[in-house]
C-alpha positions as CSV (number, residue, x, y, z in Angstrom):
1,X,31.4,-11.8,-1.5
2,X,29.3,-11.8,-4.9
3,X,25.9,-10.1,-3.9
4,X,22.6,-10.2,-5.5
5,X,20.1,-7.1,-6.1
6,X,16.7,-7.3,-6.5
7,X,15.4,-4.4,-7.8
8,X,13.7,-2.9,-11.0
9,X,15.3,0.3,-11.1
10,X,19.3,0.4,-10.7
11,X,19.1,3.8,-11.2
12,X,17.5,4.6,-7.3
13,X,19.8,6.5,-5.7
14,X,19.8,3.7,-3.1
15,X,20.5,0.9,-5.1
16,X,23.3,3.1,-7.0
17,X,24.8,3.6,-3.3
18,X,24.2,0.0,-2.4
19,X,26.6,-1.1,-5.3
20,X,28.9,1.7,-4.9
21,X,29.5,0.5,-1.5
22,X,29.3,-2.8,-1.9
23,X,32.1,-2.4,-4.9
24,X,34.3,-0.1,-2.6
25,X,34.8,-2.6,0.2
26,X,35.9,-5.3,-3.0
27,X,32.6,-7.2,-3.4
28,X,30.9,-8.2,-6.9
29,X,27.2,-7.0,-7.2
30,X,24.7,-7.7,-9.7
31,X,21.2,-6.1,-9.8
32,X,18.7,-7.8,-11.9
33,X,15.0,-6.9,-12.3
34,X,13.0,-9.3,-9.5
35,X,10.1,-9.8,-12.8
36,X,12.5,-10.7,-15.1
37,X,13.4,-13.2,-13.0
38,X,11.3,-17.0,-13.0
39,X,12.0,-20.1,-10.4
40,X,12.8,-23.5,-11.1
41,X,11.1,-25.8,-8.5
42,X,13.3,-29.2,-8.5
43,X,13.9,-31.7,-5.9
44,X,17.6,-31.3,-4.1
45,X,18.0,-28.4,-7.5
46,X,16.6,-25.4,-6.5
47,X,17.7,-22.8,-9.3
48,X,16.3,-19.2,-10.3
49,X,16.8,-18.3,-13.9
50,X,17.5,-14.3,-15.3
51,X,16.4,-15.0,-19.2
52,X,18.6,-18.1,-20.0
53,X,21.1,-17.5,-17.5
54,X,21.0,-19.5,-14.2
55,X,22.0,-16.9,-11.3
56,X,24.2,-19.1,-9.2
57,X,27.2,-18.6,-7.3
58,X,25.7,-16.2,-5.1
59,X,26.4,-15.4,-1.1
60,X,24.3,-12.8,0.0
61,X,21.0,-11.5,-1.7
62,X,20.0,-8.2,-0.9
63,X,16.0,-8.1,-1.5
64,X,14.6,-4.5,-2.8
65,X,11.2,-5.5,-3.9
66,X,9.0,-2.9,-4.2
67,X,5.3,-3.3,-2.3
68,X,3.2,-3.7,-6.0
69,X,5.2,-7.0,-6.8
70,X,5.8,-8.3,-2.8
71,X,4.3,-11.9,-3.9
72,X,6.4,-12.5,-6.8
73,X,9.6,-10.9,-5.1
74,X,8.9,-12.5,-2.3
75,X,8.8,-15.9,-4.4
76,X,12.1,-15.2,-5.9
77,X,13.8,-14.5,-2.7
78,X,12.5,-17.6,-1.0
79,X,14.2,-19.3,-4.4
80,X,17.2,-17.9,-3.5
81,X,17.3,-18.7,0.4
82,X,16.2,-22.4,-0.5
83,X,19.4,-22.4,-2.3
84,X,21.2,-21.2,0.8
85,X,21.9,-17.4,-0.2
86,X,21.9,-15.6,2.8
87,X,19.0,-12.9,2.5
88,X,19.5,-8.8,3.8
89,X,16.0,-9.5,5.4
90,X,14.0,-12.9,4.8
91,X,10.9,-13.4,2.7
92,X,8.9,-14.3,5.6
93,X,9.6,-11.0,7.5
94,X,9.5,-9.0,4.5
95,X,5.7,-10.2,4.4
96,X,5.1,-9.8,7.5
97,X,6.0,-5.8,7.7
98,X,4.0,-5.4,4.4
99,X,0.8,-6.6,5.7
100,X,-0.2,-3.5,7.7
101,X,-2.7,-5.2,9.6
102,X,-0.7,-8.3,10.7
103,X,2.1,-6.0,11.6
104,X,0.0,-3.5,13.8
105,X,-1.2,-6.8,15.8
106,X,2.1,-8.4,16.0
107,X,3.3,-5.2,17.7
108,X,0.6,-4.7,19.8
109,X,0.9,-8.3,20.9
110,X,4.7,-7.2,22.0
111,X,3.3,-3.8,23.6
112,X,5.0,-1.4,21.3
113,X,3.1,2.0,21.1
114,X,0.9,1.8,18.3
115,X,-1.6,4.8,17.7
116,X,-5.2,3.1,18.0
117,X,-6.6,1.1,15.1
118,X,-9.8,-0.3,14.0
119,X,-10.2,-2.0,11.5
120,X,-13.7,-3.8,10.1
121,X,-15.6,-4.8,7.0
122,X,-19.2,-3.7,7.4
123,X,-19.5,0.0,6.7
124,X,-22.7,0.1,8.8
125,X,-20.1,0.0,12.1
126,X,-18.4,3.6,10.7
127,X,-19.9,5.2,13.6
128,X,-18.9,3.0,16.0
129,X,-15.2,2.3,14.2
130,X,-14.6,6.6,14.5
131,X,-16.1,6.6,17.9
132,X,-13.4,4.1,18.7
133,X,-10.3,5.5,18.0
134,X,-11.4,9.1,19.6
135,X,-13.4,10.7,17.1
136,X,-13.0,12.8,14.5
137,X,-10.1,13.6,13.0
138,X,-9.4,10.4,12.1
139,X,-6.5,8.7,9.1
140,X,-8.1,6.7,7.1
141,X,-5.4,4.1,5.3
142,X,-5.5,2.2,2.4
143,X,-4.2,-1.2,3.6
144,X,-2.2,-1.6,0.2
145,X,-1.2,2.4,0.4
146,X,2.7,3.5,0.5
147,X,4.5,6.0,0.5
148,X,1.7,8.2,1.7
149,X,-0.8,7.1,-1.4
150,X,-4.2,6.1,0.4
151,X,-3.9,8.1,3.6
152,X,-6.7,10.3,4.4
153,X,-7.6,12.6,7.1
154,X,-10.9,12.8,8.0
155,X,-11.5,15.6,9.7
156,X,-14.8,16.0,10.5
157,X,-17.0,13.1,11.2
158,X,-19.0,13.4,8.1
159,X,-16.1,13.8,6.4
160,X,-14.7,10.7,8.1
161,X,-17.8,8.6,7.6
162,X,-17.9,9.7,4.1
163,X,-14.7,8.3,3.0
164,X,-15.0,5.3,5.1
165,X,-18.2,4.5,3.3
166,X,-16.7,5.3,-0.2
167,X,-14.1,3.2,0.0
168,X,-15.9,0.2,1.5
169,X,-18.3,0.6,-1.4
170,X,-15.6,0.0,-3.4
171,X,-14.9,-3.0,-1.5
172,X,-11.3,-1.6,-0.7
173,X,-9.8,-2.8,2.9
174,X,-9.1,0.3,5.1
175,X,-8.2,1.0,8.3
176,X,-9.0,3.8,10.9
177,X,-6.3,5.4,13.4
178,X,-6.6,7.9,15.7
179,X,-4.8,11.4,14.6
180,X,-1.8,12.3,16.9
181,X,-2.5,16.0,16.6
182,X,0.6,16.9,18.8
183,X,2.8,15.1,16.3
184,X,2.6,18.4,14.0
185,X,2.6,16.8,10.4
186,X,6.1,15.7,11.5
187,X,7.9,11.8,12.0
188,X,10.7,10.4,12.6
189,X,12.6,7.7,10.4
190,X,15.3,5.4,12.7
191,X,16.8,3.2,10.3
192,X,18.1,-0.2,12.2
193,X,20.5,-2.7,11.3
194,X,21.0,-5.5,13.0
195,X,19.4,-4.4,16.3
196,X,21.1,-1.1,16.4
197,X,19.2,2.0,15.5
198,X,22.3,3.4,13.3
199,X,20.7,7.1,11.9
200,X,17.6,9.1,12.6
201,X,15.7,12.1,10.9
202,X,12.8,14.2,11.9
203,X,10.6,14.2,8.4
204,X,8.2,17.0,8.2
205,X,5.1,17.7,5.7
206,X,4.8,20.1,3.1
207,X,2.5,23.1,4.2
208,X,-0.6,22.4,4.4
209,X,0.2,18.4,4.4
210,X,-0.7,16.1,7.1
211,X,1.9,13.3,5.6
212,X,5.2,13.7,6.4
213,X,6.7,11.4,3.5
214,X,9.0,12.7,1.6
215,X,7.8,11.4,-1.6
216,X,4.8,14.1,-0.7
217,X,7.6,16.8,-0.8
218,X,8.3,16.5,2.9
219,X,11.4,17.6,4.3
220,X,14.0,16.2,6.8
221,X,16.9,17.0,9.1
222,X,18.8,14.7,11.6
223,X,17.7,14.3,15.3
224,X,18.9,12.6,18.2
225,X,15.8,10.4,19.6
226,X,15.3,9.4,23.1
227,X,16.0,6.2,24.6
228,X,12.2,5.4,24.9
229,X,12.3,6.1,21.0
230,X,15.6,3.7,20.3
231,X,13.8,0.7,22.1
232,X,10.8,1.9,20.7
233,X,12.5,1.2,17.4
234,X,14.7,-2.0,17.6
235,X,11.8,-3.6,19.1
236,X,9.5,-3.3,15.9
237,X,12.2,-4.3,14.1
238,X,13.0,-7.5,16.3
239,X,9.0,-8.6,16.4
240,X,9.2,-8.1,12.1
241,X,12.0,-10.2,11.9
242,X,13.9,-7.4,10.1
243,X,17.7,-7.6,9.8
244,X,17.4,-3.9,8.4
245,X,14.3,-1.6,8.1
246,X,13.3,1.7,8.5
247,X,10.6,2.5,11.7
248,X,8.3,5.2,11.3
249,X,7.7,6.7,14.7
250,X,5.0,9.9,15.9
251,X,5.8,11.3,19.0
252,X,2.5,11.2,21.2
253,X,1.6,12.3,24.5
254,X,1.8,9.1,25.5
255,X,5.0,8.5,24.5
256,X,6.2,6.7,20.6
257,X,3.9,5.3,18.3
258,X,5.2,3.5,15.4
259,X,3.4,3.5,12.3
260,X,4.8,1.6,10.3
261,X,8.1,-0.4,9.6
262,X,9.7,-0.2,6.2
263,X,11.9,-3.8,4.9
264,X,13.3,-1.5,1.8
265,X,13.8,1.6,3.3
266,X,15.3,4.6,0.8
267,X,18.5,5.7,1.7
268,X,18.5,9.1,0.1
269,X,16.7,10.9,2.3
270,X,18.4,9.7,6.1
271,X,22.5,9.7,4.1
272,X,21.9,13.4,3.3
273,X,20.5,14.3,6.5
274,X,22.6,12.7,8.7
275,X,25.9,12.0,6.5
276,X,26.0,8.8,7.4
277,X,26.8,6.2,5.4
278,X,23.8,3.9,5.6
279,X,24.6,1.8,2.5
280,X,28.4,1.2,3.7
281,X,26.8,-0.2,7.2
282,X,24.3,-2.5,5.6
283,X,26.9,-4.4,3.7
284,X,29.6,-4.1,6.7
285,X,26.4,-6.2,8.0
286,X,26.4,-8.9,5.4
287,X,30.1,-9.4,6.0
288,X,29.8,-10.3,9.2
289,X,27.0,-12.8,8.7
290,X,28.3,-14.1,5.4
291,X,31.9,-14.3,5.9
292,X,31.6,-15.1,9.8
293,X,28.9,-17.7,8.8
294,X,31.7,-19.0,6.0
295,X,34.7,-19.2,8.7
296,X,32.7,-21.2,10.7
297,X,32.0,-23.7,8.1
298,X,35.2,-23.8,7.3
299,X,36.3,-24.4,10.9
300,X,33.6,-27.4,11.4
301,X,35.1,-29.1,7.9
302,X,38.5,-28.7,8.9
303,X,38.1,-30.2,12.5
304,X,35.6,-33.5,10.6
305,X,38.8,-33.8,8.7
306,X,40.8,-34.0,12.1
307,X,39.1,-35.9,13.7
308,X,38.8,-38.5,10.8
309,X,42.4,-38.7,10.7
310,X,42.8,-38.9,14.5
């Protein structure tokens, strides 16, 4: 296969193990940086250009667009599906997962455990958006936040209402969930591909830290989740439209809650924990969908050809 990367940084330690395992199993891979990149929109030509260079030839992209730049990534991926590349995850679903508040209503349409959410735009509700998710404490999310940036635990009511209030005088779009206390600052990452929950790991928060990301210097360790938590997890992935994602669960009294599901999850933090080679099973996956996908075509032109003789 000759693969396509999306990504600004080729450094990442998982886009360095993307390309070493693509390389290893006798694939070509290219990363280029997703701004650098610009679209030509032509009838029955569809074409995206790197500088001069048309990037063509191409069987599989694999999209690592980072959440600041999800509408142009997302622009240059589509490019490259209209062209007939076949996409790790599509645009469409990649958009999807990023808008946190579609995503939490697409799952609760689907009854997945969701912790409860409110979300509105006039700051005069703040009493009756805390009183509806349980009260005080509260996490207060930035609807643009990742990575833990523009999560905030309220955890006082006037502590709540005060930050509610500041950031809707800023005209910022937040929204309110209730705090799963019995979750203990800890979460747990399944990583799926292709409908199969292939690694898990418990991430837990610094002292003193509420967040368990471990961009916030969190820690992790493999765990083996329930059942409830597997399905939990492959069906947030199936209502995103993910091929592969990571699924941010709690565990609640009332069972899993997801929080959120990732389309470019990091690999460096679930291969050391577990050992397992995430990045090796994620192109394994785009052989089978580009090469099966390729037979098949192959099959149908040969049997045209019979069949025109016969």
């Amino acid at each position: 296969m000759k693969i396509i990367m999306l990504a600004r940084n080729p450094s990442l330690y998982s886009h360095e193990r993307l390309v070493e395992a693509a390389e290893a199993r006798g694939h070509t891979i290219d990363v280029v940086n997703t701004l650098r990149c610009f679209v030509n929109i032509t009838s029955h030509r569809p074409t995206v250009y790197f500088g001069e260079r048309a990037l063509t030839g191409y069987d599989a992209v694999i999209p690592r667009i980072g959440a600041s730049i999800t509408f142009y990534g997302s622009a240059i991926l589509r490019q490259f599906e209209m062209m007939g590349v076949y996409p790790l995850n599509e645009s469409v679903s990649i958009g999807r997962s990023r808008d946190k508040l579609r995503s939490l209503q697409l799952m609760a349409r689907d009854g997945i455990g969701l912790p409860v959410t409110a979300f509105a735009h006039d700051s005069k509700m703040t009493e009756e958006i805390i009183a509806s998710v349980g009260g005080a404490p509260v996490v207060i999310k930035l609807l643009e936040g990742t990575q833990g940036i523009g999560v905030v635990l309220g955890e006082t009511h006037k502590s709540a209402k005060s930050v509610i209030e500041a950031f809707r005088g800023a005209n910022v779009n937040i929204m309110v969930q209730e705090f799963i206390k019995e979750a203990g600052s800890t979460d747990i990452r399944a990583l799926v591909i292709d409908g199969k929950v292939v690694a898990a790991m418990k991430r837990t928060g610094a002292e003193g830290e509420f967040r368990s990301n471990l961009h916030r210097g969190g820690s992790a360790l493999p765990i083996k989740i329930t059942p409830e938590e597997r399905s939990t997890a492959i069906r947030a992935a199936k209502c995103m439209g993910l091929n592969v994602c990571g699924v941010d669960m709690l565990r609640s009294n009332h069972g899993p809650v997801v929080m959120e599901v990732n389309s470019s999850p990091g690999l460096e933090g679930v291969e050391k924990a577990t050992n397992i080679d995430v990045a090796g099973k994620i192109i394994e996956f785009l052989e089978k969908k580009v090469i099966t996908s390729e037979d098949k075509s192959t099959a149908k032109r040969s049997a045209t050809r019979t069949k025109g003789k016969g």
